[in-house]
FIDREN-227854 format. One record per residue (C-alpha): residue number from 1; chain; residue in three letters; y, z, x. Coordinates in pm, whole numbers, always signed. Layout:
! FIDREN-227854
NUM,A,ALA,Y,Z,X
...
END
This chain:
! FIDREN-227854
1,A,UNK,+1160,+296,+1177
2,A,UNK,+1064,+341,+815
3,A,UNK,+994,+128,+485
4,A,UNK,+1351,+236,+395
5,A,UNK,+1521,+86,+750
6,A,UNK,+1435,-280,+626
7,A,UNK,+1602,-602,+479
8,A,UNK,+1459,-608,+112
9,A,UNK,+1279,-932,+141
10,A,UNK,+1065,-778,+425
11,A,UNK,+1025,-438,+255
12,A,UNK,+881,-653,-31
13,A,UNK,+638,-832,+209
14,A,UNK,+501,-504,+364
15,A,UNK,+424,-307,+38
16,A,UNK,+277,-596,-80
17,A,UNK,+74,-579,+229
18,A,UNK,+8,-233,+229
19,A,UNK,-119,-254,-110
20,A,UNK,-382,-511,-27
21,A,UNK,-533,-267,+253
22,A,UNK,-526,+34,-13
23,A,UNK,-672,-139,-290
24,A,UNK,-908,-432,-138
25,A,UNK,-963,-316,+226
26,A,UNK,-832,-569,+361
27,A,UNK,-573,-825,+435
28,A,UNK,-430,-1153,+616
29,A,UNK,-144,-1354,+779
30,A,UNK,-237,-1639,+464
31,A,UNK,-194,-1320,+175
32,A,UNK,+171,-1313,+284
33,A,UNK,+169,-1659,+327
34,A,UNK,+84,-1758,+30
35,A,UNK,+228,-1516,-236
36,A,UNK,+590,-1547,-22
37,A,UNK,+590,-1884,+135
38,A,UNK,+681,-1768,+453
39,A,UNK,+577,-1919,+799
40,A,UNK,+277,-1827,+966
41,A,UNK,+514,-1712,+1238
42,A,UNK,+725,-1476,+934
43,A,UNK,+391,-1381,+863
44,A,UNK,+290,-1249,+1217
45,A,UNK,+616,-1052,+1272
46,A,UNK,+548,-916,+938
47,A,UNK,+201,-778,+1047
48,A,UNK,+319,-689,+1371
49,A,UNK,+601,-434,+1212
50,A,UNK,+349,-297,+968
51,A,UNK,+115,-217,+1242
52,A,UNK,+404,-30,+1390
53,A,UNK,+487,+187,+1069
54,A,UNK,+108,+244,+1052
55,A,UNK,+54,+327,+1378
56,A,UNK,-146,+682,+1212
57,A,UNK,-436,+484,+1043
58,A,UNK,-376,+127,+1135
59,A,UNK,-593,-170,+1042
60,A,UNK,-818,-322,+1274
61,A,UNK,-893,-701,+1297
62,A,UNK,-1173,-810,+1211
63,A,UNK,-1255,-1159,+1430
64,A,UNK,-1534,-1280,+1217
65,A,UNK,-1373,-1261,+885
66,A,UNK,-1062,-1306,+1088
67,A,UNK,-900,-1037,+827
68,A,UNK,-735,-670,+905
69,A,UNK,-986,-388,+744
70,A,UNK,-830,-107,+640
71,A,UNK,-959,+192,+863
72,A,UNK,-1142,+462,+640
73,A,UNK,-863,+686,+622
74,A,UNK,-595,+476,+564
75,A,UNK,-254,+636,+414
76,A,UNK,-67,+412,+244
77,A,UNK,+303,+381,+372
78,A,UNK,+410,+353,-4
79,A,UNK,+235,+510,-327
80,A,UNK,+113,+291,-574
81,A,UNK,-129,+305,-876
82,A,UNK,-409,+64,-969
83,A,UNK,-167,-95,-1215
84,A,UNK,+58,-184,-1010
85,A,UNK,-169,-318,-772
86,A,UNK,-365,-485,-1033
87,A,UNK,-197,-843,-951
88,A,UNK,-336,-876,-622
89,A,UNK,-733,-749,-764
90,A,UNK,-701,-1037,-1004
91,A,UNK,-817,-1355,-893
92,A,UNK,-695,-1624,-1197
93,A,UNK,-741,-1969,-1247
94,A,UNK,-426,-2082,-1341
95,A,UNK,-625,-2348,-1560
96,A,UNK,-781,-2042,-1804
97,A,UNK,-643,-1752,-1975
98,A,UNK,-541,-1480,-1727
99,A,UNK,-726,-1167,-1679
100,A,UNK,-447,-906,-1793
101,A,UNK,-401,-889,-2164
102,A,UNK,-11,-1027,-2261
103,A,UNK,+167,-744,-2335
104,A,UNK,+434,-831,-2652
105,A,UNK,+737,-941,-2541
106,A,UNK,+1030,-776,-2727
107,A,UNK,+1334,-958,-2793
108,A,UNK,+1663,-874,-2814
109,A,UNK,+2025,-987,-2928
110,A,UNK,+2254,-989,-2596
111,A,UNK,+2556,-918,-2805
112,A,UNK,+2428,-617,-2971
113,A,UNK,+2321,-430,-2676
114,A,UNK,+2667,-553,-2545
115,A,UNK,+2858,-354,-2807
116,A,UNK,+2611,-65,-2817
117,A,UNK,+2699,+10,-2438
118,A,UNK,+3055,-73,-2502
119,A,UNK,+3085,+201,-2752
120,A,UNK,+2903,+439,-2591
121,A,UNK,+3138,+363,-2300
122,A,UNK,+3435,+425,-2507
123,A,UNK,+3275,+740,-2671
124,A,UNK,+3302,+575,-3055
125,A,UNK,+3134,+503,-3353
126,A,UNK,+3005,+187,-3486
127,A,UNK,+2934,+19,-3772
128,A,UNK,+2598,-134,-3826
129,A,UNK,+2317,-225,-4070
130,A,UNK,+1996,-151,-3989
131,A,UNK,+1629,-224,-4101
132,A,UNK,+1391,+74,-4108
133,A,UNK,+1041,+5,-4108
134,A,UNK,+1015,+286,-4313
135,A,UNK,+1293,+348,-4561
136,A,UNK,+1436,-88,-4562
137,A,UNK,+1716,-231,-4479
138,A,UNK,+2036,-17,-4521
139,A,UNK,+2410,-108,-4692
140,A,UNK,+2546,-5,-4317
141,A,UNK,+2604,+328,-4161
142,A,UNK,+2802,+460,-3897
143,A,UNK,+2660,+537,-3572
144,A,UNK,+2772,+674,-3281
145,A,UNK,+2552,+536,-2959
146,A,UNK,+2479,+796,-2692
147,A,UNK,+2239,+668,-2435
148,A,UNK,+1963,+361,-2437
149,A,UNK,+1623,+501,-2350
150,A,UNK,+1298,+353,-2312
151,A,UNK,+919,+454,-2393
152,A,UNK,+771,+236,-2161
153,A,UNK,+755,-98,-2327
154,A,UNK,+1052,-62,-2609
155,A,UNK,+1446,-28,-2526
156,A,UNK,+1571,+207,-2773
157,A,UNK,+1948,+346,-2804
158,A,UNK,+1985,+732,-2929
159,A,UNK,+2274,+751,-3161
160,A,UNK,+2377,+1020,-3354
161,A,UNK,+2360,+912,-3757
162,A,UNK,+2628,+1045,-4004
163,A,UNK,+2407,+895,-4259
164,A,UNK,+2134,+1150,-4195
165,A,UNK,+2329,+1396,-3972
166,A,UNK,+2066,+1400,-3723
167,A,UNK,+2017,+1213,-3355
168,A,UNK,+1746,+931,-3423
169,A,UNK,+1660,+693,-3163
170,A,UNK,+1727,+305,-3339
171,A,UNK,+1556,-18,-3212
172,A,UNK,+1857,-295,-3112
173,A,UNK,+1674,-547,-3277
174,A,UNK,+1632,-407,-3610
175,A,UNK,+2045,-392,-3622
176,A,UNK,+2127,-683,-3809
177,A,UNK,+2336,-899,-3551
178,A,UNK,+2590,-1000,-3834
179,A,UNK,+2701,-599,-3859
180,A,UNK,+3047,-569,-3830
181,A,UNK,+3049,-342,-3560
182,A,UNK,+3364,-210,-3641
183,A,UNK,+3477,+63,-3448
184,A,UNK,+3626,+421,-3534
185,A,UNK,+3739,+686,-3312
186,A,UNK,+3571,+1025,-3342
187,A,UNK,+3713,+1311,-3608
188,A,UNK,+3568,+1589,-3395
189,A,UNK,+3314,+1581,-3084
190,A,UNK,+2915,+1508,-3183
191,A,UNK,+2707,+1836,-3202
192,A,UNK,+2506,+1913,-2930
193,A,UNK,+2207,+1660,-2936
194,A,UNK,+1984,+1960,-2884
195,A,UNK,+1605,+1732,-2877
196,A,UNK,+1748,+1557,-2602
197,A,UNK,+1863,+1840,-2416
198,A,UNK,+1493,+1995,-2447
199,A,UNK,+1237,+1984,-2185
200,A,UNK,+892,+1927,-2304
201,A,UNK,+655,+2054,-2023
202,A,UNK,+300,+1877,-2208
203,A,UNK,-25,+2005,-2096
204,A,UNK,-313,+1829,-2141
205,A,UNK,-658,+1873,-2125
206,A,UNK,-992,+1635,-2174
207,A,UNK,-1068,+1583,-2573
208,A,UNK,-1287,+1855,-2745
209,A,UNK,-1630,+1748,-2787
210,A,UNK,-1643,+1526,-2491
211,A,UNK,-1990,+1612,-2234
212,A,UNK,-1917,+1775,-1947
213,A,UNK,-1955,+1442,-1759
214,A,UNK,-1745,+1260,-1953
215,A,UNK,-1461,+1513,-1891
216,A,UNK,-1526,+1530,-1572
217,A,UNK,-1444,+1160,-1545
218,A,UNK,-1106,+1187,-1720
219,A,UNK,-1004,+1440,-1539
220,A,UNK,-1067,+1230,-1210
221,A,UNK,-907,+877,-1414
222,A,UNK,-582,+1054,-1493
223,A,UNK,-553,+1281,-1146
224,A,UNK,-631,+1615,-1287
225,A,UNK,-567,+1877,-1002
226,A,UNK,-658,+2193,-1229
227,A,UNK,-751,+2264,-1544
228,A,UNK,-461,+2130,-1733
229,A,UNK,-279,+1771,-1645
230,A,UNK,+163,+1918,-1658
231,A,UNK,+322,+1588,-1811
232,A,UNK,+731,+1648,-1849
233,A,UNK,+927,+1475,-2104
234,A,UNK,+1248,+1562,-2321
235,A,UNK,+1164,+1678,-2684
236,A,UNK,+1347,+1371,-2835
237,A,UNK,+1083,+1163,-2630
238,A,UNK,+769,+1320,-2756
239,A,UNK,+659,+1065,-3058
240,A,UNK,+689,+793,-2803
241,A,UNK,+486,+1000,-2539
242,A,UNK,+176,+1066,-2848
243,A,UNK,+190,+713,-2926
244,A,UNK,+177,+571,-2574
245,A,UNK,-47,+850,-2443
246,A,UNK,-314,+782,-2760
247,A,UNK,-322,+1109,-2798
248,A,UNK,-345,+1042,-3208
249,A,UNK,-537,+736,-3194
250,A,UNK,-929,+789,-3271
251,A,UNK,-1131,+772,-2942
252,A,UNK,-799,+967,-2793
253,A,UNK,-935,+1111,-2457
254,A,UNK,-702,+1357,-2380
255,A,UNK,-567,+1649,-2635
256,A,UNK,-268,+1907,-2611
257,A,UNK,-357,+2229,-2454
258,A,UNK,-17,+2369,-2532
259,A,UNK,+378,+2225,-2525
260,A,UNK,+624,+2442,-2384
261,A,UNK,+1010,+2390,-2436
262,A,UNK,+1288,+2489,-2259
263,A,UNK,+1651,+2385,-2214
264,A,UNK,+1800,+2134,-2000
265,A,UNK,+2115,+2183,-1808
266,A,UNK,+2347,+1894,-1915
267,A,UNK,+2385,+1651,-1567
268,A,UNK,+2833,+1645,-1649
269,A,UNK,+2976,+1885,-1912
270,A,UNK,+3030,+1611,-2192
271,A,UNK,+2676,+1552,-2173
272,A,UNK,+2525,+1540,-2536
END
């Protein structure tokens, strides 16, 4: 039996589980208990199958604490980095302000993403005005919506302009919702949207003029395994990847080494 073999709910349970032995040592029936509001009977079974997947480097009870310890070469049954596991480090009274920073929440208007993927279903155009944060607000412009991608925190949908004649990738919430969104079939197929079929292998190395100490500790915080961390992105993703990477911001710890490029195979032959 494997992670894979179970119901969801219990999958759930167990990586939760098996997260609390990786990152604090240590876990109990009341953990599972209380973050799931299952039984203490639930609970049991649920310990009882996780000993069985973990049957390599299993916990052992602990009667004092009356707690499983994590033995000292325990393999997680699931990967998982400290941010993920950061909710069950944290410890917060609900009565003050929690200890993770709130991350912006970014809005957006239902109906616009709903006929942004309807016309990049249909393969057409669409009429929209949008607000640049650069340039203004436009007059309107024709797009024609390829994909929705995402840098991590922003949705974005890469359309091909015929204002510009270029891909860009537009934010749904800068398209004014009261756009027309009028529809046109296309003249003649889009070009090629080369950017987006370019693979940006990104290797990085620790920031000139750090010590040799302090390189040596960001190599070990973002999992260096050589010289260089290999980071692989597409070409039309690589201003998102500088700006969520700091790698412009002052105090940026890492640096470019070197970018290669090369193409990528489209995944169905209308791919653009």
């Amino acid at each position: 039996m494997t992670l894979d073999d179970l119901k969801h709910a219990q999958r759930e349970r167990l990586i939760f589980l098996d997260r609390c032995l990786t990152w604090r040592g240590m876990a109990n029936r009341r953990d599972l208990i209380e973050r799931f509001g299952i039984s203490t009977a639930q609970a049991a079974l649920d310990f009882r199958v996780y000993l069985g997947l973990a049957r390599s480097t299993p916990p052992i009870y602990d009667p004092v604490r009356k707690t499983y310890i994590a033995a000292s070469e325990h393999e997680p049954l699931a990967p998982s980095g400290l941010t993920e596991a950061f909710d069950i480090l944290a410890s917060d009274d609900e009565s003050t302000p929690s200890a993770a920073l709130p991350r912006p929440e970014r809005k957006a208007d239902r109906r616009t993403i709903a006929l942004l993927h309807q016309a990049i279903r249909s393969g057409k155009a669409v009429h929209v005005r949008y607000t640049s944060m650069s340039s203004g607000a436009d007059d309107g412009q024709w797009i024609a919506p390829t994909r929705f991608t995402s840098d991590g925190e922003s949705v974005h949908v890469r359309a091909h302009s015929f204002k510009h004649g270029e891909y860009r990738n537009y934010l749904p919430i800068r398209i004014d919702p009261d756009s027309s969104f009028e529809e046109k079939l296309l003249a003649e197929p889009l070009p090629v949207d080369v950017d987006w079929n370019t693979r940006a292998i990104i290797w990085l190395r620790p920031k000139s003029g750090l010590s040799d100490r302090q390189a040596s500790v960001v190599r070990r915080e973002f999992g260096f395994e050589g010289e260089f961390l290999r980071v692989e992105t597409r070409k039309a993703l690589e201003f998102f990847f500088n700006r969520r990477w700091g790698l412009d911001e002052k105090g940026a710890r890492l640096e470019r080494a070197k970018t290669e490029y090369g193409p990528i195979a489209p995944a169905w032959p209308n791919d653009h």
